[in-house]
C-alpha positions in Angstrom: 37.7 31.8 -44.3 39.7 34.7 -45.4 38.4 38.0 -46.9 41.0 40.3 -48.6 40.7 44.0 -47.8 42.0 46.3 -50.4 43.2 49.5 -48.1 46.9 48.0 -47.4 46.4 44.5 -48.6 45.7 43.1 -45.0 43.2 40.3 -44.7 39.9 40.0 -42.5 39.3 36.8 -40.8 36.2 35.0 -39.8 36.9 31.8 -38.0 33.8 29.2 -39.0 33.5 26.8 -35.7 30.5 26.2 -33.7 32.3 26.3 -30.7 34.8 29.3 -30.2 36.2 29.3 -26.6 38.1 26.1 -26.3 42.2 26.1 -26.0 42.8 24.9 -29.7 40.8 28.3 -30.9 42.3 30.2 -28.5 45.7 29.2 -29.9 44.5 30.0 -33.3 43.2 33.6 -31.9 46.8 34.0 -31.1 48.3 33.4 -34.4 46.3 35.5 -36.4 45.8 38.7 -34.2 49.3 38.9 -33.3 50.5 39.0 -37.9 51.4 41.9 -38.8 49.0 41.3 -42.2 45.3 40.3 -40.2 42.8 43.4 -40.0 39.8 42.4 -37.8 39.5 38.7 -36.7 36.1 37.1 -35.8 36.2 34.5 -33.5 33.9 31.3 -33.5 30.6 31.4 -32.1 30.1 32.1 -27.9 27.1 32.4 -26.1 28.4 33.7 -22.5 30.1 36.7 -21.8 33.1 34.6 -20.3 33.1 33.1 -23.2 33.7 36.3 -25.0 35.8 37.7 -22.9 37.8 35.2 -23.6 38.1 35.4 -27.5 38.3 39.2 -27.1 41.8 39.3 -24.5 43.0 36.2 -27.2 42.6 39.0 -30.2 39.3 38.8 -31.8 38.1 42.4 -33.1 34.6 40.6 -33.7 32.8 38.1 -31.8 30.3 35.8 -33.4 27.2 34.8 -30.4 24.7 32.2 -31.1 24.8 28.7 -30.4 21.9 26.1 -32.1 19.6 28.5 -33.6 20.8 28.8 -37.0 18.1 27.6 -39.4 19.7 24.1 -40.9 21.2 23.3 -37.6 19.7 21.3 -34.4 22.7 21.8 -31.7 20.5 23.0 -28.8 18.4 19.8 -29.5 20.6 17.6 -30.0 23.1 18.2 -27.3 21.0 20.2 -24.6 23.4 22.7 -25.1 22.6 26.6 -25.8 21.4 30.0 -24.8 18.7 32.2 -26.6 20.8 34.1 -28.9 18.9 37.2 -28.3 19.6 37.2 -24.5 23.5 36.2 -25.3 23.4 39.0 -27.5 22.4 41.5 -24.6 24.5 39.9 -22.0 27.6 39.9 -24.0 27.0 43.6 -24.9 26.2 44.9 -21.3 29.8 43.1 -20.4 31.4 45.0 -22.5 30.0 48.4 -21.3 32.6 48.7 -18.8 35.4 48.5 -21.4 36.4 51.6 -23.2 34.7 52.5 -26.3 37.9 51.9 -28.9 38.7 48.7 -27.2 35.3 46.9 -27.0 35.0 44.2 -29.8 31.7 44.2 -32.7 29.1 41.6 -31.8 28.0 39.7 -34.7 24.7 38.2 -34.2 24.3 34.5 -36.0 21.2 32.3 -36.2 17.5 32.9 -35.7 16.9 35.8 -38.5 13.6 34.8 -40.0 12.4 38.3 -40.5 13.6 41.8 -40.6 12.1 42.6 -37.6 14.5 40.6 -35.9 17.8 42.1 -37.7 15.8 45.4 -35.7 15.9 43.4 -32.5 19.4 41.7 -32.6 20.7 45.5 -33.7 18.3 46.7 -30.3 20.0 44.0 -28.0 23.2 45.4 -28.4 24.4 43.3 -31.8 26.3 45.7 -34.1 25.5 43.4 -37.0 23.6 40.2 -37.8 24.7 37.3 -40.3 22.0 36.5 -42.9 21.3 33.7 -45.2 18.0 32.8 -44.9 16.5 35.9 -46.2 19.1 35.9 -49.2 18.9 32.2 -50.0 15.3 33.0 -52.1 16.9 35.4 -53.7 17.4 34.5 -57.2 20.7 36.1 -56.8 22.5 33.7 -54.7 23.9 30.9 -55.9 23.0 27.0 -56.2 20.3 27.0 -57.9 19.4 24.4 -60.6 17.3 24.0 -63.6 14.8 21.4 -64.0 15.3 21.1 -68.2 11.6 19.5 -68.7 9.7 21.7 -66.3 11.3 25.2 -68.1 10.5 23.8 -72.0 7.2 23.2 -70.4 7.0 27.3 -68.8 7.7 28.2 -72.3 5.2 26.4 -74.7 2.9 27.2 -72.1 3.4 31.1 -72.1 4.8 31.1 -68.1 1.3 29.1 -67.0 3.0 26.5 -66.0 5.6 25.2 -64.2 6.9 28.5 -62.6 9.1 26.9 -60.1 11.6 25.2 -63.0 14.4 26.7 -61.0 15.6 25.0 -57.4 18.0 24.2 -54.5 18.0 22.1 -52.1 19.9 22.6 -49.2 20.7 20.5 -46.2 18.4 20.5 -42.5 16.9 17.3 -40.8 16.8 15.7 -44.7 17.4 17.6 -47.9 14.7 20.2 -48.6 13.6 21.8 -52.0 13.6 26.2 -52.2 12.6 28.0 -54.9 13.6 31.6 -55.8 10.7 34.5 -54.3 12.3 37.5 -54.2 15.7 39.3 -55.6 18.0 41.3 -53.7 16.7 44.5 -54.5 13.5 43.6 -53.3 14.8 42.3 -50.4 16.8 45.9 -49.7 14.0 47.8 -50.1 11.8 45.7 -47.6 14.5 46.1 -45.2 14.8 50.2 -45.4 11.2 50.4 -45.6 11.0 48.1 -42.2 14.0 49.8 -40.8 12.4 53.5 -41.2 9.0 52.0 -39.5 10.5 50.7 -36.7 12.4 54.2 -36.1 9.2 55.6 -36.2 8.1 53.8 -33.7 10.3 54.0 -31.3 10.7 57.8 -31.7 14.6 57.3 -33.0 16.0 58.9 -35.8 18.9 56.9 -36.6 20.0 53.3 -37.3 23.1 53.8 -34.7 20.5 54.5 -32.0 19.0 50.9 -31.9 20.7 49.8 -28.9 19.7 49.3 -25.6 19.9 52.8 -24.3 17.1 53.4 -26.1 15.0 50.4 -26.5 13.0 48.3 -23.6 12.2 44.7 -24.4 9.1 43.3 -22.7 8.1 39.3 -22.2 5.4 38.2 -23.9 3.4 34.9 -23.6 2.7 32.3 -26.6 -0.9 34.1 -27.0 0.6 37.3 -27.7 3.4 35.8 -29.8 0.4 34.2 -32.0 -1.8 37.7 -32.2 1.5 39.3 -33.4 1.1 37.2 -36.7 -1.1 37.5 -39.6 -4.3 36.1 -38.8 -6.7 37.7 -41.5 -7.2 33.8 -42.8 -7.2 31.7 -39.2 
């Protein structure tokens, strides 16, 4: 995928392959990062910091880490293969520590972002930024969606009693599934600053930049706690 920068004309990169570190990417790594014309390259996704140490010493400005825990996608399941993208996250960015600041690479966190609160916690980890698209995909600004002709005459003789959900998507996990739009992007942005700005309270931090391990402890918790962490007003 390529994303044309205007400063200069030079062109970002994002390579989209589930598995980054194999000899064929590597090559690819190569080719890119070495014309005169590519900006940042991301690599493909990694979930060890060999791994990633790899992509970075073949080029790669950004490295992508998560492996099976995107939304849609069953890989850890499937194949047994995988690490919890948070820890990846956090291992990968405590290996580069040791590198100087200029030369240590962005880590993109993919997969697993169901809530704001964990954008907060990939950022905590280590992750300089996430990759979104299942909080986007309700919005009713993103594309895809479709319009069921019968059910939207039938919203409109009815005064918007019926039929609300004339507009859908269906997109592709275990068997298609049907969305329907909840939110708009605006709505969305303002959740996230308002989340953002209690979770700095929290924590007695100031600033976005200082979400990052220095400053934030992570602590195990057990499936009981996990479950008193959730709305419960209705169990």
């Amino acid at each position: 995928e390529y994303y044309f920068s205007e400063q200069n004309h030079l062109v970002n990169i994002c390579v989209d392959v589930s598995h980054g570190d194999t000899k064929h990417m590597t090559k690819i790594y190569n080719m890119y990062s070495s014309a005169k014309w590519c900006r940042n390259l991301m690599s493909g996704t990694v979930v060890t910091p060999k791994s990633a140490i790899s992509v970075a010493r073949a080029g790669c400005t950004h490295i992508r880490v998560g492996l099976g825990s995107s939304s849609a996608y069953s890989t850890s399941i499937a194949t047994g293969c995988g690490v919890p993208s948070l820890s990846a996250v956090f291992e990968i960015w405590s290996t580069f520590q040791s590198y100087m600041e200029q030369t240590r690479p962005k880590i993109i966190a993919d997969g697993s972002v169901r809530t704001t609160g964990d954008i907060i916690k990939y950022l905590s980890a280590g992750a300089d930024a996430v990759m979104i698209g299942n909080l986007l995909s309700p919005c009713i600004e993103s594309p895809n969606w479709q319009i069921n002709k019968m059910k939207k005459i039938l919203n409109f003789f009815s005064f918007g009693l019926l039929c609300k959900n004339y507009m859908y998507k269906k997109y592709k996990n275990p068997a298609y599934s049907i969305q329907h739009p909840t939110n708009t992007v605006d709505n969305f942005l303002n959740q996230t600053k308002a989340s953002f700005a209690s979770a700095l309270n929290y924590l007695g931090l100031t600033n976005i930049k200082d979400l990052n391990p220095y400053n934030v402890e992570f602590i195990r918790i057990s499936s009981a706690s996990y479950k008193e962490s959730r709305p419960h007003l209705l169990d």
